[in-house]
C-alpha positions in Angstrom: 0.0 0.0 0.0 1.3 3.5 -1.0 1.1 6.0 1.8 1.5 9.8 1.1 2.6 12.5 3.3 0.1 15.0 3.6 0.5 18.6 5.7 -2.4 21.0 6.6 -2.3 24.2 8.0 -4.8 24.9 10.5 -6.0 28.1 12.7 -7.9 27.9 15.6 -9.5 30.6 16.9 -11.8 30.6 20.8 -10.4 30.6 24.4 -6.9 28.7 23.3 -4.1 30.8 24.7 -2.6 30.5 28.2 -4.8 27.0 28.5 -2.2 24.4 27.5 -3.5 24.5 24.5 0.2 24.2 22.9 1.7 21.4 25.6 -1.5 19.2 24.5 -1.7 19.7 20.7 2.0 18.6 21.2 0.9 15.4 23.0 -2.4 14.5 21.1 0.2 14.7 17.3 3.0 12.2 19.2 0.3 9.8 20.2 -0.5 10.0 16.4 3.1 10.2 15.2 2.5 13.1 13.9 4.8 15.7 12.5 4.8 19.4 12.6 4.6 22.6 14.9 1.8 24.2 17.0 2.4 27.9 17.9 0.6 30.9 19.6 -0.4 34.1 17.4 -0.4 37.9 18.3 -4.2 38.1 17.8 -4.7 35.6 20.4 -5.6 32.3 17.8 -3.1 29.4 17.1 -1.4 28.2 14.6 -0.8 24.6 13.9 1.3 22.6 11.3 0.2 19.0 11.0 1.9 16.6 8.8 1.2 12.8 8.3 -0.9 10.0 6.7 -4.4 10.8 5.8 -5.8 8.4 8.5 -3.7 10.3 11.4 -4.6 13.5 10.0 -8.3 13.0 10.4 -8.7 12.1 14.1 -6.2 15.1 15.1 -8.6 17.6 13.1 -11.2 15.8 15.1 -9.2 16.8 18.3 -9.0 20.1 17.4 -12.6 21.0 16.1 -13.7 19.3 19.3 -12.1 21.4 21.1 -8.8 20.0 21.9 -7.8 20.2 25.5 -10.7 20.2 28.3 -8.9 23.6 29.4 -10.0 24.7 25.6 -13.0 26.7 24.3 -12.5 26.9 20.2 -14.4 28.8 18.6 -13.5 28.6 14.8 -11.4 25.7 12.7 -10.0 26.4 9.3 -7.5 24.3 7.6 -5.9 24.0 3.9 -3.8 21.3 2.9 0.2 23.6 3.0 2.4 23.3 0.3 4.9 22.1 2.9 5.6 18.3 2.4 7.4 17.2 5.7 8.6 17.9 8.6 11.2 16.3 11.4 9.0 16.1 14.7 6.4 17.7 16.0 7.4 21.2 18.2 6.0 23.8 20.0 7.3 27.2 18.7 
């Protein structure tokens, strides 16, 4: 079976800063051996990089539009499949 590397870029928008927002996004993508980065933004949303097979991808946007972490309120979930095609480990930046 051929598996292909796929990366999204998603933004999340809600009650996700100063939460643990990052330190469990970081968790949840290692428990799916997923790849990428997961970062805060000035106007108070985060950022994430996911990068993985197709059938990890979908339960971690699952996560996230769920809410992610209990600690969590999200409000609004967009994500694009990124031009970017891997990356080493998954980081908080």
């Amino acid at each position: 079976m051929n598996t292909q590397t796929l990366c999204y870029e998603v933004t999340i928008t809600g009650t996700v800063q100063g939460v643990g927002f990052r330190y469990a996004t970081l968790q949840q993508a290692r428990t799916l051996k997923l790849t990428g980065w997961v970062r805060n933004c000035d106007d108070g949303s985060v950022e994430v990089l996911i990068c993985g097979e197709a059938s990890a991808i979908q339960p971690m946007l699952g996560w996230l539009a769920d809410g992610g972490p209990a600690t969590a309120t999200v409000e609004q979930m967009s994500f694009a499949l990124s031009q970017q095609t891997s990356v080493e480990a998954f980081t908080i930046r």
